[in-house]
Each structure stands twice: as C-alpha cells, then as structure tokens.
C-alpha positions as CSV (number, residue, x, y, z in Angstrom):
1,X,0.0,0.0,0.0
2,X,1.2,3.9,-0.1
3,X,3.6,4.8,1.8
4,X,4.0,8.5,2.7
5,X,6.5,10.8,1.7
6,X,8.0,13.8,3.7
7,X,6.0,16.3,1.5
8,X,2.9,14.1,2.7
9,X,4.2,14.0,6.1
10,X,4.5,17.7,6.3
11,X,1.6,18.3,4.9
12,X,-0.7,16.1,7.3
13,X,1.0,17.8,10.0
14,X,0.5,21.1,9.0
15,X,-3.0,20.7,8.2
16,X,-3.3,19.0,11.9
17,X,-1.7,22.1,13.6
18,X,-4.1,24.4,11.5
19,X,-7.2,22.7,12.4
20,X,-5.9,23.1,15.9
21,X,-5.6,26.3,16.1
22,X,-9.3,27.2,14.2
23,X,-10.9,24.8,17.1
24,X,-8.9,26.5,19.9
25,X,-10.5,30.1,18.3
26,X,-13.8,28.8,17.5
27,X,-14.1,27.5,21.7
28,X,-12.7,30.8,22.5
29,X,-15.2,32.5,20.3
30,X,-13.0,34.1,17.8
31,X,-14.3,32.8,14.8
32,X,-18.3,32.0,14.2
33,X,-20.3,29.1,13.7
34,X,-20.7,30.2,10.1
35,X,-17.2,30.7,9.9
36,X,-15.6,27.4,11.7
37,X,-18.5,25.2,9.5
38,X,-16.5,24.8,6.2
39,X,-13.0,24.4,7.8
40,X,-14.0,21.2,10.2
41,X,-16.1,19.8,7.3
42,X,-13.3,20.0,5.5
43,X,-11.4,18.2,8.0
44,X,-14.2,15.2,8.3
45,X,-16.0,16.8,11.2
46,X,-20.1,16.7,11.6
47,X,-22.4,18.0,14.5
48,X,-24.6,15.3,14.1
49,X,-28.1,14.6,16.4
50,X,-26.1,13.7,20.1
51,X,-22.5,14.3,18.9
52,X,-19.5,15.5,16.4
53,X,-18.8,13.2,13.9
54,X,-15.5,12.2,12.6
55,X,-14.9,10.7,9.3
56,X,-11.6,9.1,8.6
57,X,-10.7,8.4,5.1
58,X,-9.5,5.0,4.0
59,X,-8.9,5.6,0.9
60,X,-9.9,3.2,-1.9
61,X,-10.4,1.2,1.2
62,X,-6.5,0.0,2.2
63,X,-5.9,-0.6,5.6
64,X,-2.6,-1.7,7.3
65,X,-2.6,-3.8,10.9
66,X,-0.6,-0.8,12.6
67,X,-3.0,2.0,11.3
68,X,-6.1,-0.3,12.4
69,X,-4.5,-0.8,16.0
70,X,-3.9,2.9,15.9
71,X,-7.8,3.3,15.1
72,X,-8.8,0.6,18.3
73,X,-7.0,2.5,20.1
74,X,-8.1,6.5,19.4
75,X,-11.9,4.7,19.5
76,X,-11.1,2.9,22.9
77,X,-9.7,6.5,24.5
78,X,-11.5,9.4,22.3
79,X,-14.8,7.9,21.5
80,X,-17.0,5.0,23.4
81,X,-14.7,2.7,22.5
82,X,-16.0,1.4,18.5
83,X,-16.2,2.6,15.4
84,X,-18.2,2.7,12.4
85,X,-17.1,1.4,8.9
86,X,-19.4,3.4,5.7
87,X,-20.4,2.3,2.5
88,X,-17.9,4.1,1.0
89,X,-14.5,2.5,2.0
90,X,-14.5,5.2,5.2
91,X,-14.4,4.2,9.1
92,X,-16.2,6.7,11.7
93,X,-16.4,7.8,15.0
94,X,-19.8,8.9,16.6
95,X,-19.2,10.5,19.7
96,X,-16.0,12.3,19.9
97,X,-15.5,15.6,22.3
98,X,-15.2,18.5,20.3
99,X,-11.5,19.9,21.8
100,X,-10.4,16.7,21.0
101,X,-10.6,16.3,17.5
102,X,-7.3,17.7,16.7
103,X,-5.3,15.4,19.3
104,X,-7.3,12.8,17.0
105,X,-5.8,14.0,13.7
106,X,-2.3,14.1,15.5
107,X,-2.8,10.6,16.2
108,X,-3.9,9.8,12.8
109,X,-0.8,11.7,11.1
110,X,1.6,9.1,13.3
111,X,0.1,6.2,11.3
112,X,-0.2,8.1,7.6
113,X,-3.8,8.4,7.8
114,X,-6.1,11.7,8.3
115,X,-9.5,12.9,7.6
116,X,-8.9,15.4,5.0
117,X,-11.8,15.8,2.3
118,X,-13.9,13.4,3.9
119,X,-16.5,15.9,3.8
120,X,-17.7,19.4,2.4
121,X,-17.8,20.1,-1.0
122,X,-14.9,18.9,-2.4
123,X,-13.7,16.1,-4.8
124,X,-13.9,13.3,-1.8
125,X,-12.0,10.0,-0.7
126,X,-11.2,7.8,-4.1
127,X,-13.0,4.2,-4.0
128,X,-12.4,1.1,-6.1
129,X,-13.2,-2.8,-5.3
130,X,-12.5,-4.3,-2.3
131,X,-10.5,-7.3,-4.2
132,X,-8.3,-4.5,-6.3
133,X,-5.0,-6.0,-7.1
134,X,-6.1,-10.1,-5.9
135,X,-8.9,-10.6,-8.2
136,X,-9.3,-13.2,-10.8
137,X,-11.1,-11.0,-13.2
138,X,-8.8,-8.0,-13.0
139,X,-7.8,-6.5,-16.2
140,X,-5.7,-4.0,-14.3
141,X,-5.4,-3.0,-10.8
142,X,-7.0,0.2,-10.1
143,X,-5.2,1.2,-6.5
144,X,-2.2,3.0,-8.9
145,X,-4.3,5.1,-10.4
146,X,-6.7,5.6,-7.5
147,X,-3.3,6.7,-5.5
148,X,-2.5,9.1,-8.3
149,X,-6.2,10.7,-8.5
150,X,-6.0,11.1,-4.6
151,X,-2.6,13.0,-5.0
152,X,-3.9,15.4,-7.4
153,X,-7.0,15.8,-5.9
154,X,-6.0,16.6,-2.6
155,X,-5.9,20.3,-1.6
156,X,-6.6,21.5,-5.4
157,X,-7.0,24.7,-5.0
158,X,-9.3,25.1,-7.7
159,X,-11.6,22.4,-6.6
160,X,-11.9,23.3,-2.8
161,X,-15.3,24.4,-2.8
162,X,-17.4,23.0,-5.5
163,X,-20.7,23.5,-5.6
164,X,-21.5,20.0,-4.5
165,X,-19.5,17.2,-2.6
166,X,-17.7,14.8,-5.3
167,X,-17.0,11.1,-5.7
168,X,-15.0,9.4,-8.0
169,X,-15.0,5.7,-8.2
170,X,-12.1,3.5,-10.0
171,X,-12.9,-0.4,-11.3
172,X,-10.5,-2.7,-12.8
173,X,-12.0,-5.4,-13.0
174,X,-14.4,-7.2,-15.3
175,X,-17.5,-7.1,-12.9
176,X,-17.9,-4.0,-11.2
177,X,-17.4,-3.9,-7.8
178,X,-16.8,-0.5,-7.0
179,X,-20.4,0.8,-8.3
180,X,-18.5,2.8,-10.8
181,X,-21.9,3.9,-12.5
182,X,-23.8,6.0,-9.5
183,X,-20.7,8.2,-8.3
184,X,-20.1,11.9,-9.9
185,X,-17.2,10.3,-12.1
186,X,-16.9,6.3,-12.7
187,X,-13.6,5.0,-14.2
188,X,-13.4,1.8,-15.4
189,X,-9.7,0.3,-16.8
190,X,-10.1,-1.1,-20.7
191,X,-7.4,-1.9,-23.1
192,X,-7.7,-1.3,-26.8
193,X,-6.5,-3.7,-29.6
194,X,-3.7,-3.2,-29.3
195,X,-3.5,-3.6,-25.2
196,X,-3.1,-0.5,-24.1
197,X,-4.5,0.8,-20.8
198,X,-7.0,3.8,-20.8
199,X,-10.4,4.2,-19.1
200,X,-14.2,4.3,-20.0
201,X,-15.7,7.4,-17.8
202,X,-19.2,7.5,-16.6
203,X,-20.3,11.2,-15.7
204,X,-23.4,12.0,-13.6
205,X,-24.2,9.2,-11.8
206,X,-25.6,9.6,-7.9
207,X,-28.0,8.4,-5.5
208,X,-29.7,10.8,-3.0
209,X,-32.8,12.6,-3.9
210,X,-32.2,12.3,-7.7
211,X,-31.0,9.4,-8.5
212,X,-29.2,8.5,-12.1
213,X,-27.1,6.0,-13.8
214,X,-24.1,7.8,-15.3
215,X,-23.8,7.9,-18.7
216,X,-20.2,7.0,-20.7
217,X,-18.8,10.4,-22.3
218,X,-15.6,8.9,-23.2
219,X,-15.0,5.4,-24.1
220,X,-11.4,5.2,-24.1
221,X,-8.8,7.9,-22.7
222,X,-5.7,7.2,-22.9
223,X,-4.0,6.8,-19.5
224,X,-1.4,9.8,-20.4
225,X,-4.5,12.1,-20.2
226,X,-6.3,11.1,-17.1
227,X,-5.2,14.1,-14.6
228,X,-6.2,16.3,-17.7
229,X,-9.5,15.1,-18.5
230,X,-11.0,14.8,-15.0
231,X,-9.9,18.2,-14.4
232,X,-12.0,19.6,-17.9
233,X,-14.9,17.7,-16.1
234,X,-14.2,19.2,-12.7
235,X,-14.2,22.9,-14.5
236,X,-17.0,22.5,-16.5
237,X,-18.8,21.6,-13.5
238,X,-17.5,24.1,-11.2
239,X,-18.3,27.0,-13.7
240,X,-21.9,25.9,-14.5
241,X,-22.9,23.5,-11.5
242,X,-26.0,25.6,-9.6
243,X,-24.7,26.9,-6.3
244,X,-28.2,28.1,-5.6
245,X,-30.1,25.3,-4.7
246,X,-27.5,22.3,-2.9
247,X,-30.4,19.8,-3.9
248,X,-29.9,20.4,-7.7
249,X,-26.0,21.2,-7.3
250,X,-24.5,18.1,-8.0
251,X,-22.8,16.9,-11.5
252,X,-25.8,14.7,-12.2
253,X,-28.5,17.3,-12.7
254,X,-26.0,19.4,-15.4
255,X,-25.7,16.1,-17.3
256,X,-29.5,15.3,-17.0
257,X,-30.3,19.2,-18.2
258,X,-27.7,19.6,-20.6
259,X,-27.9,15.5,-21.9
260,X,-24.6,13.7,-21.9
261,X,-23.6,15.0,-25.6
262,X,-23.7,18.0,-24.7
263,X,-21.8,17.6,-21.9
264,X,-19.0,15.9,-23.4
265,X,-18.4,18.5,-25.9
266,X,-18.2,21.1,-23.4
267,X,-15.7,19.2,-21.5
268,X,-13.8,18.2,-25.2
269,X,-13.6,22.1,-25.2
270,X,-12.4,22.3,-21.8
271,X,-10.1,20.0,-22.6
272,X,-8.3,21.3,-25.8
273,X,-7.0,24.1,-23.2
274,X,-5.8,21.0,-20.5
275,X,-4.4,17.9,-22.6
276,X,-0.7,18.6,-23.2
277,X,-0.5,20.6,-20.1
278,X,2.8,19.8,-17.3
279,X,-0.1,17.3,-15.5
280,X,-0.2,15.3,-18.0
281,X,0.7,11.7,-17.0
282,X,4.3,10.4,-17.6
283,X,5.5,6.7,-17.6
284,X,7.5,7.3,-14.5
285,X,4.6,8.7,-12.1
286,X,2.6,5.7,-13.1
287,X,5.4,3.5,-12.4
288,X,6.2,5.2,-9.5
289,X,3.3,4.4,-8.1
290,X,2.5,1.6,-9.1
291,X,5.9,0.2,-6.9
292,X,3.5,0.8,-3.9
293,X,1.0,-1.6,-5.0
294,X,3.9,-4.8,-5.4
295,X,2.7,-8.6,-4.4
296,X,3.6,-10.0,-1.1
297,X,5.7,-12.7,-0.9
298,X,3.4,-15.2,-2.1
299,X,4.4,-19.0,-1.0
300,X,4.9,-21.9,-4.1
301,X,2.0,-24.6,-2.9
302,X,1.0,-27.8,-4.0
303,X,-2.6,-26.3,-5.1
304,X,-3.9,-30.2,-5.2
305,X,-2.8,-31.1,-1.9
306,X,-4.1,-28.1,-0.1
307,X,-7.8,-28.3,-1.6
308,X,-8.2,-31.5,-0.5
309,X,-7.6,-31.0,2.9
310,X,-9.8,-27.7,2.7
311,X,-12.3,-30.0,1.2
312,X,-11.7,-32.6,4.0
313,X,-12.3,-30.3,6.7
314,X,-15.4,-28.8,4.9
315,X,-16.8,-32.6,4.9
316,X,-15.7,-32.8,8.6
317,X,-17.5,-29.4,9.7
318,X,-20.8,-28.1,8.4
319,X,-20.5,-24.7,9.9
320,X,-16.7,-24.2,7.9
321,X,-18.1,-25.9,4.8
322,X,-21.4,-22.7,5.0
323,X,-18.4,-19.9,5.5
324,X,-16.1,-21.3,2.7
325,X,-19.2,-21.0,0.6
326,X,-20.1,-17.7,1.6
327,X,-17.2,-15.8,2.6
328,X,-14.5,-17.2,1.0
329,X,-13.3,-15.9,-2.4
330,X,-10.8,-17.1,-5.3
331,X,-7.5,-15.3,-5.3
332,X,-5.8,-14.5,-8.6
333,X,-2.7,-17.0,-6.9
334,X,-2.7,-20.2,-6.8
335,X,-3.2,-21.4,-3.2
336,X,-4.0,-18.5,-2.1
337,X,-7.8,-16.8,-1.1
338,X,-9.8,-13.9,0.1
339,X,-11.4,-13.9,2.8
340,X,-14.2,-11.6,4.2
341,X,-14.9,-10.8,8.2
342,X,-18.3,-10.5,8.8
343,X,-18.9,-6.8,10.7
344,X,-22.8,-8.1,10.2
345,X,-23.7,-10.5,13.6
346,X,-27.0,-10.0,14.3
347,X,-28.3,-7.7,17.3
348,X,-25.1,-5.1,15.9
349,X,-25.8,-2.1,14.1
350,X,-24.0,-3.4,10.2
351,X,-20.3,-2.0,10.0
352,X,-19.9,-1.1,13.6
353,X,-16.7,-2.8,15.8
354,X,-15.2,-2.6,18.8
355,X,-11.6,-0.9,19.7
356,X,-11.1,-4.6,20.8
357,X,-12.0,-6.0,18.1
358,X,-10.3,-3.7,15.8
359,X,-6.9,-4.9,18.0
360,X,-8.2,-8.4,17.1
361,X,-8.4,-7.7,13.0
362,X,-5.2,-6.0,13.1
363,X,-3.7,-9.4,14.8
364,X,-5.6,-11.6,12.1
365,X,-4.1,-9.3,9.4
366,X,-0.3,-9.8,10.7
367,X,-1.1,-13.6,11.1
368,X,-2.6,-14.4,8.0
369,X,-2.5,-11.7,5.4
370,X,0.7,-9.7,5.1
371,X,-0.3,-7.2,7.7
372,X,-2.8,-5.6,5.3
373,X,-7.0,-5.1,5.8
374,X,-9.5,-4.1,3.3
375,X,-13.0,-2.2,3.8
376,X,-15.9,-2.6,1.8
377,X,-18.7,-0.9,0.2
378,X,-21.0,-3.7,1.8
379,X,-19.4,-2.9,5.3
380,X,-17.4,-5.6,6.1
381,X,-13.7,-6.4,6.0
382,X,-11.9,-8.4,3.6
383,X,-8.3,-10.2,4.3
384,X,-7.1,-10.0,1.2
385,X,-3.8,-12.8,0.9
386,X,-4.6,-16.0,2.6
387,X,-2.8,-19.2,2.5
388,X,-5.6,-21.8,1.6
389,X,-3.9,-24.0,3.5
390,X,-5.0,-22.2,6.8
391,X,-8.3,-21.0,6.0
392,X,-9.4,-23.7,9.0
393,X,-7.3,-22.6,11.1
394,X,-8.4,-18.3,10.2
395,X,-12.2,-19.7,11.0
396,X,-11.9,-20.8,14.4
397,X,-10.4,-17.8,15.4
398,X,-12.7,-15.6,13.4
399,X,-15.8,-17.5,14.4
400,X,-14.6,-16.9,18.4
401,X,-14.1,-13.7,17.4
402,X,-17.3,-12.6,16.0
403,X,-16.5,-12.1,12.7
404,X,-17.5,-15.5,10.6
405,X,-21.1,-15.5,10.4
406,X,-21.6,-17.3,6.7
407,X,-24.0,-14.6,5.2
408,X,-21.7,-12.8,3.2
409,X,-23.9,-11.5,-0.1
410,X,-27.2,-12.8,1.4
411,X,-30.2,-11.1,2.8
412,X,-28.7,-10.6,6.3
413,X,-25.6,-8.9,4.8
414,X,-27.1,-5.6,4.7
415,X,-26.5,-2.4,4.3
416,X,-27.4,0.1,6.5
417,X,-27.0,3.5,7.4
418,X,-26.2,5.0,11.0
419,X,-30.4,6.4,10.5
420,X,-32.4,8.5,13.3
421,X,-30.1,7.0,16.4
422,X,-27.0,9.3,15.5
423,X,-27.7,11.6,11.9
424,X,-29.5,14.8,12.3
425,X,-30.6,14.7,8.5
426,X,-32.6,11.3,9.1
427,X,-36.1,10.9,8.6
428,X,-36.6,8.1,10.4
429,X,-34.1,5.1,12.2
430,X,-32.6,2.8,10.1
431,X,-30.6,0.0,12.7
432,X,-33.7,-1.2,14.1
433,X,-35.2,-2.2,10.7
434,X,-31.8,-3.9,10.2
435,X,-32.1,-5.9,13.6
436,X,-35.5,-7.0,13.1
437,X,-34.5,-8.2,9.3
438,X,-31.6,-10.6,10.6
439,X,-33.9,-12.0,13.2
440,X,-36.6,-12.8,11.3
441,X,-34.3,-14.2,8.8
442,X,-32.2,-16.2,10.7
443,X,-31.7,-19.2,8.9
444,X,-29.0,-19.8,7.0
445,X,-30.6,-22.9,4.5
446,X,-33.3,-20.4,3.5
447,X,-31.1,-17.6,3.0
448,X,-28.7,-19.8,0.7
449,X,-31.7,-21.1,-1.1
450,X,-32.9,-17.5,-2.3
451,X,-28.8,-16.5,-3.1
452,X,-27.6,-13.9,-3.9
453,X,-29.7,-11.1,-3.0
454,X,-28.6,-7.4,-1.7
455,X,-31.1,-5.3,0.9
456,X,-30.0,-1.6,1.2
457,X,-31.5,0.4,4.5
458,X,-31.3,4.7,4.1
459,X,-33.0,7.0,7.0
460,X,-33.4,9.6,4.3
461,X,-33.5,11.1,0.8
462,X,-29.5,11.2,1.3
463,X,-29.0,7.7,0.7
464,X,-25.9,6.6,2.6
465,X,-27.2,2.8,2.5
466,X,-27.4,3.1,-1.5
467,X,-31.0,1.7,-1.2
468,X,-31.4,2.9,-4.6
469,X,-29.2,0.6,-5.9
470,X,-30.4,-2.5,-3.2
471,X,-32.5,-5.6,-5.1
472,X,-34.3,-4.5,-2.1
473,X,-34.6,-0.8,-0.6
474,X,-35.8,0.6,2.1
475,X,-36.1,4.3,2.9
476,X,-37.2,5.8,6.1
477,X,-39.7,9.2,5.3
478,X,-41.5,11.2,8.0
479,X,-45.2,11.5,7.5
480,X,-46.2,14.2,9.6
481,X,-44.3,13.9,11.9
482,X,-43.8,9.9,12.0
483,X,-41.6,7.3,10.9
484,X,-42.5,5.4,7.8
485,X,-40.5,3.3,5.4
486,X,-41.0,3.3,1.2
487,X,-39.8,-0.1,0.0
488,X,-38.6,-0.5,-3.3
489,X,-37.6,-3.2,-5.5
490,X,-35.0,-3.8,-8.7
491,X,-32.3,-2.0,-7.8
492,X,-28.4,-3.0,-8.3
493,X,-24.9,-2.1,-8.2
494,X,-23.5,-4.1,-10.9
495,X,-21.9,-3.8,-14.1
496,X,-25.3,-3.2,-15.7
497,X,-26.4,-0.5,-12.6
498,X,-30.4,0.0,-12.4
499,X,-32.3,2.0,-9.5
500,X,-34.9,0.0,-7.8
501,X,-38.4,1.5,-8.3
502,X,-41.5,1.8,-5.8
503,X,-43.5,-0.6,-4.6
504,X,-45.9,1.5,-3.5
505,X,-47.6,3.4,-0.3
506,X,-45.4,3.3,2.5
507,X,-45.3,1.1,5.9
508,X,-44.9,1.7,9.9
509,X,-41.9,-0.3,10.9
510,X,-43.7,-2.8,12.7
511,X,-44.5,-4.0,9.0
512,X,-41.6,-3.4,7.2
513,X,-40.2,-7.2,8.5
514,X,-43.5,-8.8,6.9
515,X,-43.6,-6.7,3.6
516,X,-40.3,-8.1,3.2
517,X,-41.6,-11.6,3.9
518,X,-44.2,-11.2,1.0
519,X,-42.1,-9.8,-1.8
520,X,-39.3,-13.0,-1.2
521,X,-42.5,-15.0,-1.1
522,X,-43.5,-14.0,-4.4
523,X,-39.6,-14.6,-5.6
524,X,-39.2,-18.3,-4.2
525,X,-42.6,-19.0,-6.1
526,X,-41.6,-17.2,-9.3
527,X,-38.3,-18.3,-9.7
528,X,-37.1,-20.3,-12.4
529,X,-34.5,-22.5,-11.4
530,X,-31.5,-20.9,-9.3
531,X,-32.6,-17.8,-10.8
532,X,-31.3,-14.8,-8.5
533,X,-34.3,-12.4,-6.9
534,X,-32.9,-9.6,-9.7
535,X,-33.5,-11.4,-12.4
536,X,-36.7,-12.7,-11.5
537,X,-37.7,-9.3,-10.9
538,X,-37.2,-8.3,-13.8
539,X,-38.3,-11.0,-15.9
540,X,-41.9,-11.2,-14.0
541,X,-42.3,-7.1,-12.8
542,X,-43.5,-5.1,-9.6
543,X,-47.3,-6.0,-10.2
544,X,-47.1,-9.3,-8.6
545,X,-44.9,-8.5,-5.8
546,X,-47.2,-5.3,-5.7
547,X,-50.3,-7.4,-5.7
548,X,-49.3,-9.6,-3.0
549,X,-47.9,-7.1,-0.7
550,X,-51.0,-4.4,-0.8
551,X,-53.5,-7.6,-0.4
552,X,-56.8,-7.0,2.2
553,X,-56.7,-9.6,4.4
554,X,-59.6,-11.6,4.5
C-alpha cells in the first residue's frame, strides 16, 4: 500500500496544527459558527443529532494492521470505545468531544492516515473494489491510479469548494465492484486492440434525492490524459454546476439538463485548453506508483494437496463448509484466497466494531494476510492474501471472534446507514429495521436457497445505505411527523447499474419485516430454477410483488 513521503508527512502535520488552532478560536469565540462550518467539514468533522462526527478516510479502502490498532485504540480513549465502517470505504467515530478532535488527527498523522476531504464540498476519498490488485477477473489494478487521483486531488485549490460534494469511483475489474456507474465520475480500466490501458468514464451518476445511472462520455482515454480530463470535467462543472439550490448542485443534474452529448463536448472544449498541459501523466509517475502496490511474498503450494484437505475439513465441519461457501473468495494465486470478516452478527448495528476488536483484525491481518485489511462498500472487511492451507485454522479464530457468520452477499448482509439514532438529517431510524430483518431471517438454509440477494437500508433522501441501488430498498420518510419506510424493488450495483423502483404506499416499521416476507415469497414462487431475486424481478415485474404485498386480508 502507499507509503508516505516527507512532502505528505508535512503536509498532514501542518493541516493537523491548523485545524488546531481554528478549534482552539472557535471554543474561544474568535471565529463564528458560520465561519468554523467549512473548515471542520473540510477536516471530516459533523455535529450530528447527540455528537460530532469524525470521518476518517481510508482511501480506496486500504488498511494496514498498525493503522487499524492505531484506530482501536483512538476509538477505545476518544470515542466510546468502537467505530463505524461506511459504505464508502471510510471508518467513523460517533461521539467524539469537540477539543479533542485535533489530538485525533495528530494521532492519525503518526500512522499516515487523516481525515482530509472526507466531507464538504470537495472532490472526496477515491474508491475502487474491495478485491483490487487479488482478483481473478482484473484486467488492471486500479489502487495505482486511484493513489494518483487522490494525490492530485487533494488540496486543489481550484476544486476546494465546488458546488456539490464529489465522488470518483475507480474499477478494474471485469465485474464491477466498486459501483463505478452511480458516483459523480466512474472510471473503469479497458485496453484497446492493441493492449493498451485507458479508461471508460461515466459522468453524472448519484443516489440521494435524484438518483441517475451515469452515462459513458468517453470510451477510451488514454491513460497519459487522465489528470487532464478529470480536471475539464471538474471545470466544467465548477463554472456551471448551480450553487443556488444544494439539492440540484451536483454533476448529475448538469448532465441530465444539458444531456450527456452536450456535456462531453463542453468538457472536449475544456479539454483542448488542459491535454498537453505539465499534469499530464508520464511513464515514470505511473510506475512510481504503481511500486507501492507490489505482491507479497506469495508462498509456491501444491494447489492439489491443499484443496483437498480444505475440502476434508469442509466434509468434517458443516458450519466451515457454510463460511467457505459464503465468505470465501478465489484469489488470482494459486493457493492463495480472500477472505471476508463479517462486521454483520446480528443484534449489531452493520459496519460497527469494537476498539477490541479492531486490536483483534489487526492481529488476524499480521497472522494471515501480510499485515494488510480491506474495507468494503457492503461494510465488512476483507483479508485480502490468505494461505488456503490455513483457512481452518483463520475460521476458528474468526468464528470466536465474531467475525465469521456465513452470510456474506445474502439477505442478512445488509447495508445500513447509521439512521435516526445518531444523523441529524434522518427521517426516520434505520438500525432497528436492520435488527429485526436478521432476526426474522435467521436461517441460513433459507437464505442460501434464495442466493444472492442485496437489501439496502437509508434513513433519508441522502441515501448513505445506497437503497437505490439495493435488489431491495428501504427508505425511512417522516409523515407528519412519524416514521414510515418506502420499499422499493430492482435495484443494483453491478456492471449493468439499475435503481430499484417503488413498490408503493409506504409502511410503519412494525410492517416493514412482513412486507419483506411477502415480496421473497413472491420470488421463491416465481423463480425459475437458481434464478437470483434480480432477475426474476425483472423478468416477471413489480405487479405481482405489488399485488401480493397491498392484499386485504380476509
């Protein structure tokens, strides 16, 4: 992973001692609320309902052991001892004091990590799949170029107040992953004929209270121009984007207005003035990064030998056998696997752990995956390099550990925002839908029989838990006051990225559990085959589900 150089060192630190000094003024009432409100968002700080908020970037979700010991421990003595990982690669804390933030960001700068551009209205933390750089499907890996967009993005002074917060998504892999298609900017790594590398970019894609699939303005840029072209796109959008209204401010509404033609050829125009200019990309940057994302020390095996005793002790154990299935991922070297920790036990709000347990992954990471941990857009945590051959050995301690429960891309792997119990912008609580969901749904033979099938929870129109995007979607709305929740069905993530679409009138939360009940009713009877709940949704339509659902009881 990237390593930081003294120019990064020093400029952590100075950024650290600047923040310090505007929270020291803003307790002493020096500067305003107004005025101290762009320079801690800008820093990853929120007021949210009962506390500040501190987002911590992880960016394109990288994690070494030391910086995830460093984060159990400011969680264990800043906050109430967890954390919470996001749906976009980040990990926060929900109830730090105020005056202490900057001692937090010192911390942070001793293990190379900060919270810079985690917030406000900036180009925000780069993201990319969770199994960049090990999976079998990769045509490139994207954490190179991901490292180089973060580098140019951070601090650009031309992009430090945009009219709307900005997200920039990186895939290079075959199946998307990194849900490339509903971020500001999607990048996904193609080769021409003649095996070059350049990128397919998506503009205008989003979720919140417009939702759009991007649309491609440029099937193949050449990876020389890639600095240069996101930066036509950043000014056209700067100059034009509406600073008027921040629900209609974001990328997505110019491309919608102007259509994605049009938009192109603005940004071509932009563009003649940018393409040859000093940031455009040399051999020796890429390569220079790209020494930060080398292969580990991978071990020779004999690949025969070690499935077979995986396979023995998955005849041996039934519980191993359901978390191999589930949890368990091919590698891109022989011998070698993935392997993701479940952060999704049930009676936990999804994505939260413990200071302890973050110790705990950290020691997991050094023993059996080159000291490295991965976040993910599904909230959980992937160890990326694991000897096959001790896969048995990782599940024990996992499983005593918390972190093995075999659900991994089933119904009780949700997503779920933080909702009403901390955000002051929810409508209505999210983690106690979540809960009741994994309790009803508790058994793993039914949840393997309906596969693969994502659920996506938001407390409001903002949409941090991507329901737009879930097969299944939930959205908490106030109704005069009171907490209701709009289903809605079809959504996905995937290379070919579709937003789910309403079922209908919306439900108390006491009903929410047994709407969901219905609409996988309707699936397991409509299903052809091992047909996954997207497809048979959108081979048989909402009317059924629709029908079933809103039926009078008689």
């Amino acid at each position: 992973m990237y390593q930081y150089d003294t120019i990064d060192r020093q400029l952590v630190q100075q950024r650290v001692d600047q923040f310090r000094d505007q929270t020291r003024r803003f307790l002493d009432g020096e500067i305003t609320d107004q005025e101290f409100l762009p320079l801690r968002l800008q820093n990853g700080l929120y007021i949210q309902r009962l506390a500040p908020m501190l987002r911590i970037a992880v960016p394109y979700g990288m994690l070494s052991s030391r910086q995830v010991r460093k984060l159990g421990h400011i969680a264990r003595t800043y906050d109430k001892g967890y954390a919470h990982f996001t749906t976009r690669q980040n990990i926060q804390l929900n109830w730090p004091n105020l005056e202490e933030v900057p001692d937090i960001l010192a911390e942070l700068a001793e293990v190379e990590m900060h919270a810079i551009q985690t917030s406000g209205n900036c180009i925000r933390n780069v993201t990319s799949d969770e199994f960049a750089g090990i999976a079998p499907d990769e045509i490139e890996d994207p954490r190179p170029w991901c490292e180089i967009i973060r580098q140019w993005s951070t601090f650009h002074p031309e992009f430090a107040f945009l009219p709307r917060k900005f997200k920039i998504a990186v895939s290079g892999s075959q199946q998307d992953r990194a849900a490339i298609q509903v971020h500001d900017i999607g990048l996904q790594i193609v080769k021409n004929a003649d095996g070059e590398t350049g990128f397919c970019v998506y503009v205008g894609g989003g979720l919140g209270r417009t939702p759009i699939v991007g649309s491609i303005i440029c099937e193949f840029l050449p990876w020389q121009h890639l600095l240069t072209y996101l930066e036509a796109i950043l000014r056209v959008y700067n100059r034009y984007g509406r600073r008027d209204n921040k629900f209609k401010a974001r990328i997505k509404i110019i491309v919608k207005a102007w259509t994605a033609e049009v938009f192109a050829q603005k940004v071509e125009e932009e563009w003649q003035h940018l393409k040859d200019n000093p940031t455009t990309l040399t051999l020796a940057e890429v390569e220079r990064n790209k020494q930060f994302f080398t292969r580990p020390a991978y071990k020779a095996v004999d690949v025969a030998a070690v499935d077979n005793a995986v396979a023995q002790h998955a005849r041996e154990n039934v519980a191993f056998s359901k978390w191999l299935q589930r949890n368990v991922r091919e590698h891109s070297v022989a011998g070698y696997a993935a392997v993701t920790l479940s952060l999704k036990p049930t009676g936990v709000a999804p994505g939260d752990v413990t200071a302890d347990q973050l110790d705990a992954i950290a020691d997991l990471a050094d023993k059996y995956s080159f000291a490295e941990v991965r976040s993910t857009h599904s909230q959980n945590l992937v160890l990326g390099d694991v000897e096959k051959s001790r896969l048995f050995e990782l599940w024990q301690e996992a499983k005593a550990l918390g972190f093995a429960t075999p659900n991994i891309g089933t119904l009780t792997d949700l997503i779920c925002c933080p909702g009403g119990d901390f955000c002051s912008l929810a409508n209505a609580k999210s983690i106690p839908v979540a809960e009741a969901i994994q309790r009803r749904f508790d058994d793993l033979d039914y949840l393997y029989d309906l596969g693969d099938l994502t659920l996506n929870i938001s407390g409001c129109m903002n949409a941090c838990g991507h329901h737009h995007v879930g097969n299944i979607g939930i959205l908490g709305v106030d109704k005069k006051g009171e907490e209701f929740y709009q289903i809605q069905l079809g959504g996905s993530s995937s290379r070919d990225s579709h937003l789910g679409a309403v079922l209908g009138p919306s439900f108390y939360q006491d009903e929410v559990v047994d709407v969901i009940d219905k609409i996988l009713q309707v699936f397991v009877e409509q299903r052809q085959g091992d047909e996954q709940f997207i497809d048979t949704f959108q081979r048989v339509g909402m009317d059924l589900f629709k029908e079933r659902v809103y039926a009078k009881a008689h």
